[in-house]
N, C-alpha and C positions, 0 to 999 in steps of 0.2 A: 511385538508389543513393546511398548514404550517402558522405561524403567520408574517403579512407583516412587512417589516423593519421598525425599528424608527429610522435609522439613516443613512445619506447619504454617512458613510463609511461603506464599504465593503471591508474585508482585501484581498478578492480572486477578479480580475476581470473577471475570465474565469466561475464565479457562475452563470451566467445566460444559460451560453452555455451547460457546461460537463452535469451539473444536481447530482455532484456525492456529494455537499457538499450541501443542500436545505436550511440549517438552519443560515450558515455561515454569512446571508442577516442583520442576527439579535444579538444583543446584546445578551452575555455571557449568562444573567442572563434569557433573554426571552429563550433561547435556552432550560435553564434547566427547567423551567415552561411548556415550553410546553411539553416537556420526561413526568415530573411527570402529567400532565392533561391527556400525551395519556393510561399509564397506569392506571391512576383511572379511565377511560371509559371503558377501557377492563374491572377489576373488576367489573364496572356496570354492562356491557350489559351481562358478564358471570351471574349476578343476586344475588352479593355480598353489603352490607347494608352499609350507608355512615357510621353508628357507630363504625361498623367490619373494613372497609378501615382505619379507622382513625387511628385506633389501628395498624396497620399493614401498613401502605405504609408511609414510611417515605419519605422527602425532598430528592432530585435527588444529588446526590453525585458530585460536579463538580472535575474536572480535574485540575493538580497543571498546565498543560501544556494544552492550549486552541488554539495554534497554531501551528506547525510544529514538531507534536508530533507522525506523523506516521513513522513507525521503516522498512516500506515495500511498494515499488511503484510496479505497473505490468501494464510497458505500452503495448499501441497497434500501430503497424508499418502499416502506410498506405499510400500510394501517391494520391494526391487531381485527383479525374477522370479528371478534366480542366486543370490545372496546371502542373500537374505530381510531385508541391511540396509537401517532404515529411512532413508527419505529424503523432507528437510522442503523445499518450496522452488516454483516454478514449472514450469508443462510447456514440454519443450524446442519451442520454434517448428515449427508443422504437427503436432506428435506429441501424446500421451497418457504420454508417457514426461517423467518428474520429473527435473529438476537438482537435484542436492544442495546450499542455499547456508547453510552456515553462517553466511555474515553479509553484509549487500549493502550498499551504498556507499551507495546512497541514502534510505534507511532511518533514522528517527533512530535515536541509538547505545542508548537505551534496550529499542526494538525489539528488537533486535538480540540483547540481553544477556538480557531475558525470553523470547523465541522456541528463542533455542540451550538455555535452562536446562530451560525443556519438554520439546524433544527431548528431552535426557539423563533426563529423569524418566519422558520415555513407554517410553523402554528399560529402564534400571532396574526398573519395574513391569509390564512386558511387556504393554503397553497396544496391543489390537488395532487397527492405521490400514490405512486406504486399503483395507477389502474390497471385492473388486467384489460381492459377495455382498449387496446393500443390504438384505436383509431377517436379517442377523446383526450383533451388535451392533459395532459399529466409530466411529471418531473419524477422520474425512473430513476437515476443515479446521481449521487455528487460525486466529482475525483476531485482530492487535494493531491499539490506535489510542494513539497518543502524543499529548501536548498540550502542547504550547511553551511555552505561557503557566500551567499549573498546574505541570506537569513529573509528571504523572500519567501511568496505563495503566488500558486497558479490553480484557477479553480476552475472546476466544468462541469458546468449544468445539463445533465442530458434528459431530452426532453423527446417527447412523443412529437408535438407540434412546432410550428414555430413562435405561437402568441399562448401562455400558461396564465390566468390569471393570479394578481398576484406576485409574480414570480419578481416582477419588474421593482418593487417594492424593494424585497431581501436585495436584488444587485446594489438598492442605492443605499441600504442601511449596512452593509458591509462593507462598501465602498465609506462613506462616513466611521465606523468602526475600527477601520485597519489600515484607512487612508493607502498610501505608496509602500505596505508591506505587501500587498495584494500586489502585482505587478498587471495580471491578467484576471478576466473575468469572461467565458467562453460558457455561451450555450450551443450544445452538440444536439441536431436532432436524428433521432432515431427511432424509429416504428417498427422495424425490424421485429418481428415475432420470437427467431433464434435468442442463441446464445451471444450473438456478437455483443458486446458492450458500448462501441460506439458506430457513430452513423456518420456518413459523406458532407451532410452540411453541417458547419459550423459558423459563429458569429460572435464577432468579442462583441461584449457587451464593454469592457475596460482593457486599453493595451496601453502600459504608461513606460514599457523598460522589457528587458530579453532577462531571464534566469537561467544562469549559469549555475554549474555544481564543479567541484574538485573531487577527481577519482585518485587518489597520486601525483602524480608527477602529470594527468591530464584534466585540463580543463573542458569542460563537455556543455555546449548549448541543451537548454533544456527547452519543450513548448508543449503546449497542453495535451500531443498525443504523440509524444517520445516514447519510447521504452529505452529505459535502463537499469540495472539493478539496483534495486529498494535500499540494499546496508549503501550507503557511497561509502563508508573507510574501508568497507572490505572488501568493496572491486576496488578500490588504487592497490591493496594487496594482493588481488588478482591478476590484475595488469602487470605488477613488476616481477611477479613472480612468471607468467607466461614469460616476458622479455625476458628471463634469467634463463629459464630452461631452452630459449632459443638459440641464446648465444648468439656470437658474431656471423654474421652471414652476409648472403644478397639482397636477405628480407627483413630491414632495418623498422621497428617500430618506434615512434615519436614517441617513446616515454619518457 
């Protein structure tokens, strides 16, 4: 169980609903206390001695960026079964049922500002989301990815079909909107019943420029179906710390 708040701010108001930030309820500091308690209990119960722990599990490493420090959103498009209003955002914990998040805390604020402007244009053009119907044309997920280091956006449209009516509309008022902040504009289709999130074809709609991100000491290509980790300042403190505990060797990493 998560430790309960001590304080009556809360920088997220949608933390009680999504479920997707549990800790967010609590101060900075409780947040990294409780990381370091959960790992010294695993130790434990694996059958490891508080002496041995002591020597080995150092203080929880916090983050120079505590808030809107994710580099990658992957919302989900759903229309409210009562209302038929659309809703952009994550499924509520255990369920298939959407939170509506207009704008999340942890997200960078760019995210945040080209994600909401889509919603309004997917309305506006009466762009069909979230069919369960996957063999009707529909627009299932947006993925944004921000880059700290360009201060760029990469966005992807994933779609059931390859022709959404509509859909063609929002590419060219975002492209007018955010001009060469936007570097890419990719619709991914996918029909896929599963759990996969994306699918084999793709199609830039807009390719003006490559986004790059800074991990530390490594600069890393970024494209619209990378994986890398969400914090960037605290994988470059990942990466130099791996290098440290390796030490000099046969197996030199470029950091």
């Amino acid at each position: 169980m998560s430790p309960q708040p001590k304080s009556s701010h809360i920088p997220c108001r949608h933390w009680n609903e999504c479920g997707g930030c549990p800790l967010i309820r609590n101060d900075y500091k409780t947040q990294l206390k409780y990381k370091f308690d959960k790992v010294k209990k695993a130790f434990l119960d694996a059958g490891f001695g508080e002496g041995l722990i002591r020597q080995v599990l150092k203080p929880t490493q916090g983050s120079t960026m505590t808030l809107n420090y994710r580099n990658k959103a992957k919302w989900i498009l759903q229309r409210d079964s009562a209302s038929k209003k659309l809703k952009m955002g994550i499924y509520y914990p255990g369920t298939h049922e959407v939170v509506d998040i207009p704008s999340c805390a942890v997200h960078a604020g760019p995210i945040n500002d080209v994600s909401f402007y889509v919603k309004q244009k997917l309305i506006q053009y009466n762009v069909e989301c979230g069919s369960e119907d996957l063999s009707l044309p529909s627009l299932r997920y947006l993925i944004a990815r921000y880059s700290f280091r360009d201060k760029k956006l990469i966005l992807v449209f994933v779609t059931t079909t390859g022709k959404v009516e509509g859909l063609e509309n929002v590419y060219k008022d975002v492209e007018k909107k955010f001009g060469d902040q936007v570097v890419s504009i990719v619709q991914n289709i996918n029909a896929d019943t599963g759990n996969v999130l994306l699918g084999e074809a793709n199609r830039f709609i807009k390719k003006t420029g490559e986004l790059t991100e800074q991990m530390g000491k490594v600069r890393i290509p970024v494209g619209p179906l990378s994986f890398l980790q969400v914090n960037s300042s605290q994988a470059g403190y990942l990466y130099n710390r791996v290098k440290t505990l390796m030490g000099k060797g046969p197996y030199q990493l470029g950091l």
